[in-house]
MARLUMGU-438623 format. One record per residue (C-alpha): residue in three letters; x, y, z. Coordinates in steps of 0.02 Angstrom, whole numbers, plus 32768, in hexadecimal, padded with zeros to 4 digits. Example, Ala and Ser with C-alpha at 12.3 -4.5 7.8 and 13.67 -1.06 7.14 Angstrom:
! residues 2
ALA82677F1F8186;SER82AC7FCB8165;
! end
This chain:
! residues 775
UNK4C735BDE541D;UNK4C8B5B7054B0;UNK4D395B5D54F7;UNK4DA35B21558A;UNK4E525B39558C;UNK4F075B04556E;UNK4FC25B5F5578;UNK50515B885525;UNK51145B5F550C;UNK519E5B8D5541;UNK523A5B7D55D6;UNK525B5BB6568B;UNK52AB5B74570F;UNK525B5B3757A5;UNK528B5B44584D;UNK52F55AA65881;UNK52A25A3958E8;UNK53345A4B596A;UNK53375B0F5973;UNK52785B0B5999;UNK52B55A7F5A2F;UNK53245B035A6D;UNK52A95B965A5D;UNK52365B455ABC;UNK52A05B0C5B36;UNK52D45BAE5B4C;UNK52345C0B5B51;UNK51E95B895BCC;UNK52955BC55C3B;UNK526B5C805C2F;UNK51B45C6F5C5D;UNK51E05BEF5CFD;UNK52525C7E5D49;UNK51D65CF55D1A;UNK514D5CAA5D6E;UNK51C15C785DFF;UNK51F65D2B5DFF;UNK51275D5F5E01;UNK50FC5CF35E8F;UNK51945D235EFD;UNK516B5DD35ED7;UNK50B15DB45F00;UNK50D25DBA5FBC;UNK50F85E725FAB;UNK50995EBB5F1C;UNK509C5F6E5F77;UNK515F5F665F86;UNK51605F275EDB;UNK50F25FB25E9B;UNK516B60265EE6;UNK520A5FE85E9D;UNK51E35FD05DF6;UNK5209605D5D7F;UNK51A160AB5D12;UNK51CD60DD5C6E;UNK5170614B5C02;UNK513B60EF5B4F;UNK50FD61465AC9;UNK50C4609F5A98;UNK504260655B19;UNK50085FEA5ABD;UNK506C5F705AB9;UNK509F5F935B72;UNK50995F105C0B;UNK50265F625CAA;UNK50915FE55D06;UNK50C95F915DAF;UNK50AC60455DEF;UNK5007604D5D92;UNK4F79606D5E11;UNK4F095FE15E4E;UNK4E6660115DFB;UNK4E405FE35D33;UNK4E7460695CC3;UNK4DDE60CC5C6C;UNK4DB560795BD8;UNK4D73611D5B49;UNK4D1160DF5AAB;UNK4CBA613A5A23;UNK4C5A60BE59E2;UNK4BC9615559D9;UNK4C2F61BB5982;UNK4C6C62335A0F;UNK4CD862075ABF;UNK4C8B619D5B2F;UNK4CC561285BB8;UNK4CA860885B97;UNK4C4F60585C33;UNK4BD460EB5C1C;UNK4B9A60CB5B72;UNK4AF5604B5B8D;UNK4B325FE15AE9;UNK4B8C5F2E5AD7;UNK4C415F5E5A99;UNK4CEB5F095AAF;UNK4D715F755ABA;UNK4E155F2C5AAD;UNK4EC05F955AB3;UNK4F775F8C5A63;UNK4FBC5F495AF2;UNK4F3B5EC15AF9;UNK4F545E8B5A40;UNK50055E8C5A5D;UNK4FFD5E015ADA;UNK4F865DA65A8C;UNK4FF35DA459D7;UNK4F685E125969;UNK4FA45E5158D4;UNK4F0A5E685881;UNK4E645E7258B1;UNK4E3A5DA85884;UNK4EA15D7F5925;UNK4E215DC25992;UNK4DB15D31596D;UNK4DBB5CD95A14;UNK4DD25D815A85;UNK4D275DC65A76;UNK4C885D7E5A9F;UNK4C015D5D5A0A;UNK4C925D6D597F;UNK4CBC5CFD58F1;UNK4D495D1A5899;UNK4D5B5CAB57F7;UNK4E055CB3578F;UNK4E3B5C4F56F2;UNK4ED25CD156DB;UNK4F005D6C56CF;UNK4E7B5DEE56C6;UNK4E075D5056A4;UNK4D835D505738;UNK4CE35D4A577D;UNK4CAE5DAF580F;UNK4C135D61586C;UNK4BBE5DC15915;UNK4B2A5D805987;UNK4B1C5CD75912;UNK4ADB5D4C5869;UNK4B175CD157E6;UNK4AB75C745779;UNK4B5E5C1D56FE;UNK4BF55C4556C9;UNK4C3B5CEE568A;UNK4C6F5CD455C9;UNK4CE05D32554D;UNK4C735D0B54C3;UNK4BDF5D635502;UNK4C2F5E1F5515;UNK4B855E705518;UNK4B515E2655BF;UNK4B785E8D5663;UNK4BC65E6C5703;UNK4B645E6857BB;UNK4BDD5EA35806;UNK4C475F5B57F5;UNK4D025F6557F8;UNK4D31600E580E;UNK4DDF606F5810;UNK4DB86109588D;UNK4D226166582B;UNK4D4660ED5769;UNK4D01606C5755;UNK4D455FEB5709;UNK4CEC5F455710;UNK4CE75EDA5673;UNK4C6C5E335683;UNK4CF25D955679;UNK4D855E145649;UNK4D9C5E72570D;UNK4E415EC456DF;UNK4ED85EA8577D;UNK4F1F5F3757A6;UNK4F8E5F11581F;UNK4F6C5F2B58D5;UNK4FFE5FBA5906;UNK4FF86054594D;UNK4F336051597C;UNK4EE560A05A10;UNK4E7E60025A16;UNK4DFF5F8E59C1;UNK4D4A5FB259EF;UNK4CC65F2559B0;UNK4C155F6059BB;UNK4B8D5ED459DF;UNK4AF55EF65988;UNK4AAD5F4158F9;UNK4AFD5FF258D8;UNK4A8160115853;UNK4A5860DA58A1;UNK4B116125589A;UNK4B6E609F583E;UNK4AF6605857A3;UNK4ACA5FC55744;UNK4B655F725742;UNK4B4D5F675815;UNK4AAF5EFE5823;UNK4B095E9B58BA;UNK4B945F0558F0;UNK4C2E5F5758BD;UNK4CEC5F5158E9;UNK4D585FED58F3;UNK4E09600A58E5;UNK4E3460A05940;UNK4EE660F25917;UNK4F5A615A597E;UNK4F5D62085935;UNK5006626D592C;UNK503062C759D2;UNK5056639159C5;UNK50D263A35A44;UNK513C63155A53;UNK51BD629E59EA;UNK51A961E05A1B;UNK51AD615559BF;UNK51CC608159CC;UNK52315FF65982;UNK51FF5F55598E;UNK523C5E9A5936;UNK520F5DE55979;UNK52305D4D591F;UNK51DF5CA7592C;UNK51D25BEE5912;UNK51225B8B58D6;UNK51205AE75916;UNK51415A80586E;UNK514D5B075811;UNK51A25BA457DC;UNK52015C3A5823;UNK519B5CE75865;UNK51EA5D7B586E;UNK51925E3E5882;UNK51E25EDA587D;UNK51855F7158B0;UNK519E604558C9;UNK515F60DE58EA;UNK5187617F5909;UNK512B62275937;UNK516F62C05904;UNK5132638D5932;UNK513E63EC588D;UNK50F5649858E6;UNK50EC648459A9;UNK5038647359DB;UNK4FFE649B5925;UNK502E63FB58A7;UNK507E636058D6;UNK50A562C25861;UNK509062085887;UNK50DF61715820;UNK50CF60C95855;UNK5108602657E5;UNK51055F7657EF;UNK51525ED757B3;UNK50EC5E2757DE;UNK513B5D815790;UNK50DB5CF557C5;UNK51465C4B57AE;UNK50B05BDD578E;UNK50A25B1557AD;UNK50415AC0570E;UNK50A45A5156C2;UNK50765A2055FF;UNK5092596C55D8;UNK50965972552A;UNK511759EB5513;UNK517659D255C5;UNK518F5A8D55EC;UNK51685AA55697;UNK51135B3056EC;UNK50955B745646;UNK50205BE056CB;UNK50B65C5E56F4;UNK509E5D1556E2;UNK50D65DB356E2;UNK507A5E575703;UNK50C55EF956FE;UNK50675FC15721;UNK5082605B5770;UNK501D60EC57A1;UNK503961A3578E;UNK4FC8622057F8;UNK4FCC62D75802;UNK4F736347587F;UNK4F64640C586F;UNK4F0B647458ED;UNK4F0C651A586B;UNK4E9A657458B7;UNK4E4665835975;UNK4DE064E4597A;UNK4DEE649758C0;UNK4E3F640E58D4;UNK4E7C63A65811;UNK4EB463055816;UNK4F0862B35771;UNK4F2E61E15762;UNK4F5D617556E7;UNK4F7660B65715;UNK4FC4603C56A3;UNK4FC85F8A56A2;UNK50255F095633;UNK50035E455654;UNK50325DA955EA;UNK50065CE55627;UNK507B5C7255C7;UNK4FF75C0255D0;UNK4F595BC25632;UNK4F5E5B8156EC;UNK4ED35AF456E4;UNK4EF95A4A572B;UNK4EB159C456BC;UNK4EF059225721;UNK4EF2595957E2;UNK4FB9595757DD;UNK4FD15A035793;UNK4FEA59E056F8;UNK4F9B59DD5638;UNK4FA259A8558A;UNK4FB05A1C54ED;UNK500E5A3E545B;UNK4FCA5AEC5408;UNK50265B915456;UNK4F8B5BD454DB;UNK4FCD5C985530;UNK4F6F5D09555D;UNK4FA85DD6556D;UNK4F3D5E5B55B5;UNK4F6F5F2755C0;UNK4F175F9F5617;UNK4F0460685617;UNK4E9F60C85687;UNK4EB16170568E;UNK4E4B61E356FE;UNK4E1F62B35729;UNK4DD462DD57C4;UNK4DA8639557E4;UNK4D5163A558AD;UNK4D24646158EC;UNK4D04647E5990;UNK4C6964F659B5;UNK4C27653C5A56;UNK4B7D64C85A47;UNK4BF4643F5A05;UNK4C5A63FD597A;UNK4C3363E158B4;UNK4C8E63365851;UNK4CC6632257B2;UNK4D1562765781;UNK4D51624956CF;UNK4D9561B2569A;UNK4DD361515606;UNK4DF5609C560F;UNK4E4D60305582;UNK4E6B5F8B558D;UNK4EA45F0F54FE;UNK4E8E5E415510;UNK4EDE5DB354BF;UNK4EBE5D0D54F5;UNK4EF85C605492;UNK4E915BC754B6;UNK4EDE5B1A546C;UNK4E705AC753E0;UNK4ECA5A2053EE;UNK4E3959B853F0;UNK4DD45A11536E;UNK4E5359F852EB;UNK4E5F594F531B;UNK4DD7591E52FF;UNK4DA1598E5275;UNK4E35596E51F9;UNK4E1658A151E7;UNK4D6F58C751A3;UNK4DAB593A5127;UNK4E2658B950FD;UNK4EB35938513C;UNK4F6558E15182;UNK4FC75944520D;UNK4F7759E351CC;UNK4FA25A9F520B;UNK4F5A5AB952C9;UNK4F425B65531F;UNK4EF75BA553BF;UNK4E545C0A53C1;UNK4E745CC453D2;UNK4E085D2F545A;UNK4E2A5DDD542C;UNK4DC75E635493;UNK4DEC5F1E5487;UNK4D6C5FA054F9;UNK4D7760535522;UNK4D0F60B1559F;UNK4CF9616355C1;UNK4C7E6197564D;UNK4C55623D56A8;UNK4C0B6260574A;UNK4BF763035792;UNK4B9E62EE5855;UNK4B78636E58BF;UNK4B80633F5998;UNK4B6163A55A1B;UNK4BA763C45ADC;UNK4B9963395B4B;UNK4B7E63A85BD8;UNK4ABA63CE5BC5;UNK4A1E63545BE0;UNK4A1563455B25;UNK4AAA631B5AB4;UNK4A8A62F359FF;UNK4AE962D5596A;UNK4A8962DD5898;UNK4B0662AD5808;UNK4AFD628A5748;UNK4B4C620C5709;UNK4B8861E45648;UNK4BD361305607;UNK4C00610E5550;UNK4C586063552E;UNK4C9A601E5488;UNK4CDB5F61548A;UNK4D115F0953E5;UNK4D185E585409;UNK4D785DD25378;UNK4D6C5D0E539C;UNK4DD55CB95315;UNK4E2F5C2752E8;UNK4EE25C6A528A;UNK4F0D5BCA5233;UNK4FA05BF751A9;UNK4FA05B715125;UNK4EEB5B275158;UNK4E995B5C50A7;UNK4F3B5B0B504F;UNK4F3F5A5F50BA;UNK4E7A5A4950AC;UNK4E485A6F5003;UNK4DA85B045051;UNK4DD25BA0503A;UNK4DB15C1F50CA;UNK4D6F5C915039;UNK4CF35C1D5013;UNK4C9E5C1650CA;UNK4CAD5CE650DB;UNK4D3F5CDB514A;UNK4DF45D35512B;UNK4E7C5CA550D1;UNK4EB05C2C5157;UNK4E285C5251BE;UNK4DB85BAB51EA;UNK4D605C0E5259;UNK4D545CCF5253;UNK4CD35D4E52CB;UNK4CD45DF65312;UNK4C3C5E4F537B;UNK4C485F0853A2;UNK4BDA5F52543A;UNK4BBA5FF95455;UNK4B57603254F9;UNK4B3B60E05525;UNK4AE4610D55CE;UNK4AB461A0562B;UNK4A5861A356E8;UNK4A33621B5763;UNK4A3361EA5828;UNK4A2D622658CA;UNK4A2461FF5977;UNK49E562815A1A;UNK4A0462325ADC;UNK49AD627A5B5D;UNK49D462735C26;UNK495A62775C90;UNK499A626B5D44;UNK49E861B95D38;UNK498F61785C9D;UNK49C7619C5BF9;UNK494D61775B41;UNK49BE61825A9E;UNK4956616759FF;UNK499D61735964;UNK496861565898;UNK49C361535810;UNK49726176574D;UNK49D5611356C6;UNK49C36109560C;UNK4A2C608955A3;UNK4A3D606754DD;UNK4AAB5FD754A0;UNK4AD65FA553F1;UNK4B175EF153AD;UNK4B625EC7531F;UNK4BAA5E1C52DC;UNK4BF25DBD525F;UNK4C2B5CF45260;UNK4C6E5C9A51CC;UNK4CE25C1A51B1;UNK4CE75B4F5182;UNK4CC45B305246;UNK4C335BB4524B;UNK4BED5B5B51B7;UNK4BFF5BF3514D;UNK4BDA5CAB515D;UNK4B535CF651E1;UNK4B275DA3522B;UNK4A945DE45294;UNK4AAF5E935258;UNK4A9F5F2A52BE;UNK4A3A5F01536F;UNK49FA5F7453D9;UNK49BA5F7B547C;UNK49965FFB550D;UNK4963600955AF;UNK492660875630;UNK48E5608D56E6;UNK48FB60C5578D;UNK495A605F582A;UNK494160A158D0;UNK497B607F597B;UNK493160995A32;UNK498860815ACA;UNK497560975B85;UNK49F160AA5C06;UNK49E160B35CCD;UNK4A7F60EE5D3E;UNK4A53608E5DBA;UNK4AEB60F95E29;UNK4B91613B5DD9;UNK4BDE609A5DBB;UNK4B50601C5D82;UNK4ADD60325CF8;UNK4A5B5FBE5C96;UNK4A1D5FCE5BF1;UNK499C5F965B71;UNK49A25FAA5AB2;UNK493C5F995A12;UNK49825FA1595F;UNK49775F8058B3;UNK4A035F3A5854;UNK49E95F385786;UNK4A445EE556F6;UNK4A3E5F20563E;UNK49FC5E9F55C3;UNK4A475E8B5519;UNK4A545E44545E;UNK4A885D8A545B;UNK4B305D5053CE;UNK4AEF5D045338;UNK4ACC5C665327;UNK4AFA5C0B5289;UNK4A595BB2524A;UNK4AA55B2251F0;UNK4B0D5AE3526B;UNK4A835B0A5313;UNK49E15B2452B4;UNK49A85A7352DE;UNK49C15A8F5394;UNK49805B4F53A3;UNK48D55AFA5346;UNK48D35A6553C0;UNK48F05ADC5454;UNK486C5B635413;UNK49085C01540F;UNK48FE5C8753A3;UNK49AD5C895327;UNK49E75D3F536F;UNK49855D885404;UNK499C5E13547D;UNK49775DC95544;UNK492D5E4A55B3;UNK49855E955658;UNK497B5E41570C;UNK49755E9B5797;UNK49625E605861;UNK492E5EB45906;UNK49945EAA5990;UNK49555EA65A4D;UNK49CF5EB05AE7;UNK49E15ED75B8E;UNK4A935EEA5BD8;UNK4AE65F245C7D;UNK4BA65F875C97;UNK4BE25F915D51;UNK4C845FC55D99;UNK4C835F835E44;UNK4D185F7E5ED0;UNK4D3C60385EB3;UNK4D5D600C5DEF;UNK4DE15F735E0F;UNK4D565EF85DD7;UNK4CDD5F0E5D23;UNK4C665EA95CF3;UNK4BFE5EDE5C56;UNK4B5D5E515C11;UNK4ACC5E495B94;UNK4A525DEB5B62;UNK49F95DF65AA8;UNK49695DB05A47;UNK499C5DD15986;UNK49085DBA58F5;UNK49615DA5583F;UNK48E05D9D57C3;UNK48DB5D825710;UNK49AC5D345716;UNK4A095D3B568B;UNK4A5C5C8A5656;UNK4AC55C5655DF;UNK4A965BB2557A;UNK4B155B435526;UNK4AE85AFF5489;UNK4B175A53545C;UNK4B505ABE53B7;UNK4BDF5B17540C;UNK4B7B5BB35425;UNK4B465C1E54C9;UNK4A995C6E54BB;UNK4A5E5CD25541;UNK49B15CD95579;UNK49325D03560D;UNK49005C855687;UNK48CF5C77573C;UNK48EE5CBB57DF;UNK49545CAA585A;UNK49615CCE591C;UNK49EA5CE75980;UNK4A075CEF5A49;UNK4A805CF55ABB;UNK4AED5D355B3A;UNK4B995DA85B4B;UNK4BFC5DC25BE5;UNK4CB15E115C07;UNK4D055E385CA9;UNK4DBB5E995CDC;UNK4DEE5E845D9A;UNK4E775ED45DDC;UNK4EA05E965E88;UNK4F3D5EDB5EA5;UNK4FA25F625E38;UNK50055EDE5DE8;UNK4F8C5E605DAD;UNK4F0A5E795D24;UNK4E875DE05D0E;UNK4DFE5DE45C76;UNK4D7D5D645C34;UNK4CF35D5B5BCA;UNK4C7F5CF05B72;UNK4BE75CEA5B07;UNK4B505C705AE8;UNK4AEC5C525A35;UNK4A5D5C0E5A02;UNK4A435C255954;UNK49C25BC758FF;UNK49475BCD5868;UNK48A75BF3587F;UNK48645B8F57DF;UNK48A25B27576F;UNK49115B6D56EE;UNK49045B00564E;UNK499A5B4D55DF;UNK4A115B16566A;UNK49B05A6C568D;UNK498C5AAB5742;UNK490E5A8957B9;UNK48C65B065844;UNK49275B0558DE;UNK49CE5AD35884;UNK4A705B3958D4;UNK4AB85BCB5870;UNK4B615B875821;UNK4C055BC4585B;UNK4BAF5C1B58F9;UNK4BEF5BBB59A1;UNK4B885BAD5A42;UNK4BF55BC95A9E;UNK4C9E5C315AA4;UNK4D0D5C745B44;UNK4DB85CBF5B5E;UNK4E1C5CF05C05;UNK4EC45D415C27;UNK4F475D735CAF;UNK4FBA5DEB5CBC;UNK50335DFF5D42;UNK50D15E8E5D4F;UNK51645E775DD8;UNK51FF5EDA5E06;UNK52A65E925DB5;UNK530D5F165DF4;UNK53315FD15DF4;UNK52E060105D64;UNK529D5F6B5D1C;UNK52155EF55D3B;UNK51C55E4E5CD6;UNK511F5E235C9D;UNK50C45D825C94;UNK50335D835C16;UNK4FC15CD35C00;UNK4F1C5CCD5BAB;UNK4EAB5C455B76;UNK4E205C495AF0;UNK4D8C5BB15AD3;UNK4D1F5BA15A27;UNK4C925B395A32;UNK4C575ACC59A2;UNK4C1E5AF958F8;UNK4BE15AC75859;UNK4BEE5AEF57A3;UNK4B3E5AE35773;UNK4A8D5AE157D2;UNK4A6A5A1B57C5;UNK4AC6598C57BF;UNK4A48596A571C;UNK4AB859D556C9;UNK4B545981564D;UNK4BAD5A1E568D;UNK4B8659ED573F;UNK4C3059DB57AC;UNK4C5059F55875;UNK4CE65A5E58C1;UNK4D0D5A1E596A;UNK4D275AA05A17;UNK4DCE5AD05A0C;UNK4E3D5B4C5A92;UNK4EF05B9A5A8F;UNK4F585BCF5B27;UNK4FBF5C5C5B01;UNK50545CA15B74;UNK50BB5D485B75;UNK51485D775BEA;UNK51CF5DF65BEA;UNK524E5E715C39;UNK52245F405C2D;UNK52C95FAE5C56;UNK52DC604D5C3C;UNK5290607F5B78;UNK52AD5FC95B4F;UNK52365F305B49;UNK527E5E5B5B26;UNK52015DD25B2F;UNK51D85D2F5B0B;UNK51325CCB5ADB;UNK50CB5C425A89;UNK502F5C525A34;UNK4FCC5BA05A3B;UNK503A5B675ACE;UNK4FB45ABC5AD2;UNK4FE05AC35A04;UNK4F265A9A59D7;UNK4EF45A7A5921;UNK4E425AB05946;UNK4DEA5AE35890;UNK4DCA5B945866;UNK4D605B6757DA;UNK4D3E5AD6577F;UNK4D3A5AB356C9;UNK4CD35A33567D;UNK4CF359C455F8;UNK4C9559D7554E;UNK4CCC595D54BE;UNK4D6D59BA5486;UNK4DA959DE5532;UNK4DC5597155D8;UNK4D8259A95685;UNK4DFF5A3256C6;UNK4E1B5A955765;UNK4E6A5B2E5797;UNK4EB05B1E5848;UNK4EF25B8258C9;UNK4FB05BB758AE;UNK50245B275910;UNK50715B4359CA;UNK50E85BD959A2;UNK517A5C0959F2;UNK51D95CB659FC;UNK522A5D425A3A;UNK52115DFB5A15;UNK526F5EB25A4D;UNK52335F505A50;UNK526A60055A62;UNK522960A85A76;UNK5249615B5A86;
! end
């Protein structure tokens, strides 16, 4: 069924008006003696250098630059190709962002990176509710009621993956090595659900040898709104020196939220609270077998939605709308070293249960005068999802030390995902006189249905690089083969009765490969060209009930239940990585070409019902660029930026769309920049000053303004600022997130004839303070 959105009730203070005065106030104070402090410093950065004190942190991450780091960057090491690389050497578009990094730009999940990485799209509507976009792929919306379709874009966790089309669970952004985003299809090493790239959380395993461990807590005010607060740990502990160590790390997020519902008066309905922790074990048992254990959990409720359906922050409702998501991933990897090389073996199990409540205000409204029903019983629509995944690869690399170095793998996926979309309505049969019974739905159920999807896939891949002199060729295939199976049942008075497609099947098998072409043009400078094939599965479409849609499947020439076939693109690109100035300066490009053919869309019928179906294709170019410069040892500059052209290249009836129309959602243009600047305070101390800035272009929600659905989000930018003191295993510091407190639109909602046009915005100009120690 189609849906927008709505909240929930309930109390919680706000912060006063006058305390966020004073915050501010004071936090504007701290970062004008910081700065003065910076600039006065700036006239002797290699005095400065010397006088600050270093002080070992077990938590780099979320560390300001050493004032006695050296001047050069710091070597960046990915393994977006599944084995150690440096991230200037390998000839591939990837962002690589680190703890430290996310810390001063606020992350705590991977939806905040949205604006700090070129060719990204990030769209949230709450709590593990998103939509990942990369290199303009995006044809519509991502939709809970479709949970057979797949995502273009990978999230992984380390080696699991974890990616769930619309559902993109949030495990919070602690304790991680860093945050790699791979441009491009991944379709050779990483599979179908990677047809235009793939972002990977990378964790910190547990150390051997030594104890260490942080504390952190900052607390915070939202402009209009609520009251932030995080608390945070870890700790690292040696069981058996050099043979087993543990890790635990745990986290408490409350957002304070700033939607205000009218009809109810509680203020503040988008707050949240997230809460997870991580356990990790490493043994070494044996000379080179190395087993690492995980398992990450993650608990998340939204007391209601954060869409904005007047421009003031605030909305109208009256049924109860939460949401609550948990999480369990839990994961064995088993890696022995070998004198040729080293064999993999990653297991994984990921569980994640779903409840979301959408308000049904209007429907009953307007659906009880007709049956002649006065103030009868109203309840919110029900979005229950439950999935489990268990996959198994086992890879084998070798050496990087010859001309050739290759790595072959197998790789096993089973996922099972029961999906319920009700309406639970207690006293609805009694109040309207129609039975549930009598429309094949459970008692007080006006609208009952429940899909179950199970997908089972298997592939084999590989990929061989050879050097010769300064050019290197990497080809690589991978051999897939994919079943599905659908099943679904509707019923109900609102479904018009009962209705199943019985069991569905549908498979899939083929090949993606991958050539690319490097040229070290000396040790520091390198260009690149690449060619590869990105694929999507296809799938079985929901049912659609024939007495309340037939008319419009006949008029549109549908078929009642089909399956729509797989799209796949090609992607072309040439790119460049240079680190010039004796590595104080970066600067990393590409350009690509990308073909999408056969594109998967997602009609809306004027019945209420989302059919999915093949249409035409679509071509995307554009352009990436990031830079680090590091003039002097104590300052730190970054940029980047990306241009897209994403167009149609026919028209694409279902969606009303003409050839040339712009890919919804997909900006042309996006950049981001950021300072950061260390200075002695003292013996033993010194302060940071951290400032970055981040620009989204405009967007769309659908291809042509033809559409009903048709809307326009503006350019929006934030200014964020950090600053701080560092003394000896201590850390204090101030900031605000949305310093310019823009209200630019994440994504827009549009208004059907039950709902009103909505947005969800970025979060109000936020204010806070945070401390952290470590051991």
């Amino acid at each position: 069924m189609n849906k927008q959105s709505a909240a929930f009730t309930g109390t919680r203070p706000s912060l006063p008006q006058p305390a966020r005065n004073k915050i501010a106030h004071a936090v504007f104070c701290a970062l004008a003696v910081f700065a003065f402090g910076g600039v006065h410093a700036a006239a002797n950065t290699e005095a400065a250098a010397d006088a600050a004190a270093a002080n070992p942190d077990p938590q780099a991450q979320a560390q300001p630059a050493d004032a006695n780091a050296s001047s050069s960057l710091e070597t960046v090491t990915v393994t977006a190709n599944k084995r150690s690389e440096s991230l200037q050497k390998v000839p591939l578009s990837i962002s690589a962002i680190d703890g430290k990094a996310l810390t001063n730009a606020g992350a705590q999940n991977f939806t905040d990176l949205i604006s700090s990485v070129p060719s990204l799209g990030i769209f949230k509507t709450g709590s593990g509710r998103s939509q990942i976009i990369l290199r303009g792929i995006n044809a519509g919306n991502a939709s809970e009621d479709d949970p057979q379709t797949q995502e273009t874009v990978g999230l992984y966790i380390d080696d699991s993956p974890v990616s769930v089309n619309g559902f993109n669970p949030e495990f919070g952004l602690f304790d991680l090595e860093r945050v790699e985003v791979l441009r491009g299809p991944q379709g050779t090493l990483y599979g179908a659900g990677s047809m235009a790239g793939a972002i990977r959380l990378v964790t910190r395993k547990p150390l051997l040898d030594t104890v260490e461990g942080s504390v952190e807590a900052s607390v915070a005010g939202i402009d209009h709104g609520g009251t932030s607060y995080d608390l945070r740990g870890v700790i690292n502990v040696p069981l058996i020196k050099d043979v087993a160590g543990l890790r635990v790390s745990m986290y408490d997020d409350r957002n304070g939220g700033f939607i205000k519902n009218t009809t109810t008066g509680e203020d503040n309905i988008n707050r949240t609270n997230a809460v997870g922790g991580r356990v990790a074990l490493r043994v070494l048992p044996s000379d080179g077998l190395t087993v690492d254990l995980s398992i990450w959990g993650h608990d998340a409720t939204d007391h209601g939605r954060g869409l904005d359906e007047t421009g003031n922050y605030t909305r109208a409702y009256k049924s109860p709308e939460n949401s609550h998501q948990d999480y369990t991933l839990s994961n064995l990897t088993l890696t022995q070293e070998l004198s040729w090389g080293s064999i993999v073996s990653a297991t994984s199990y990921f569980d994640m249960n779903v409840l979301n409540r959408w308000n049904l205000d209007k429907i009953y409204e307007s659906t009880f005068p007709s049956l002649g029903v006065v103030n009868g019983p109203m309840a919110s629509l029900a979005d229950q999802t439950h999935l489990n995944d268990f996959t198994q690869e086992v890879r084998a690399l070798s050496h990087d030390d010859g001309a050739l170095k290759w790595l072959v793998g197998a790789y096993y996926h089973k996922r099972n995902r029961g999906y319920i979309n009700a309406f639970p309505d207690p006293g609805w049969d009694a109040a309207t006189g129609l039975p549930s019974a009598n429309f094949g739905a459970p008692p007080d159920y006006p609208f009952w249905g429940i899909q179950n999807v199970h997908i089972e896939e298997t592939a084999l891949f590989g990929e061989a690089t050879y050097k010769l002199g300064n050019f290197s060729l990497t080809g690589g295939l991978r051999a897939f083969d994919w079943k599905e199976r659908h099943w679904q049942y509707q019923s109900g008075f609102f479904n018009g009765g009962a209705t199943s497609n019985g069991m569905q099947h549908s498979k899939e098998d083929g090949v993606n490969p991958k050539v690319n072409v490097a040229y070290d043009v000396d040790e520091n400078n390198q260009v690149y060209a690449q060619a590869a094939k990105g694929f999507r599965y296809g799938g079985v479409n929901q049912v659609i009930p024939m007495n309340l849609c037939g008319a419009e499947i006949a008029a549109n020439g549908l078929h009642p239940s089909p399956e729509y076939g797989s799209d796949d693109l090609w992607n072309y690109e040439i790119g460049s990585k240079s680190s010039l100035l004796d590595n104080h300066l970066t600067v990393n490009g590409s350009l690509y070409l990308i073909k999408w053919n056969n594109v998967q869309v997602r009609r809306g019928l004027n019945c209420g019902v989302n059919y999915v179906e093949n249409a035409a294709g679509l071509t995307s170019k554009g352009a990436e660029i990031e830079l680090a410069w590091r003039p002097i040892s104590s300052l730190k500059l970054t940029a980047g930026g990306s241009y897209t052209h994403s167009t149609l290249d026919a028209d694409m009836a279902p969606l009303n769309a003409r050839a040339g129309d712009f890919a919804p959602f997909v900006p042309k243009t996006s950049f981001n920049t950021s300072a950061e600047y260390t200075f002695p305070l003292g013996e033993g101390m010194h302060g940071f000053v951290w400032g970055g800035w981040n620009y989204v272009g405009k967007r769309t929600t659908q291809f042509n303004a033809a559409n009903s659905l048709y809307r326009v989000m503006d350019a929006y930018d934030t200014l964020n600022l950090r600053a701080g003191v560092q003394w000896a295993t201590m850390e204090a510091s101030v900031y605000v997130q949305n310093l310019n407190n823009s209200d630019g639109v994440v994504r827009q909602v549009s208004a059907t004839p039950f709902y009103p046009d909505g947005a969800y915005r970025v979060q109000p100009r936020t204010i806070g303070a945070s401390f952290r120690y470590w051991f």
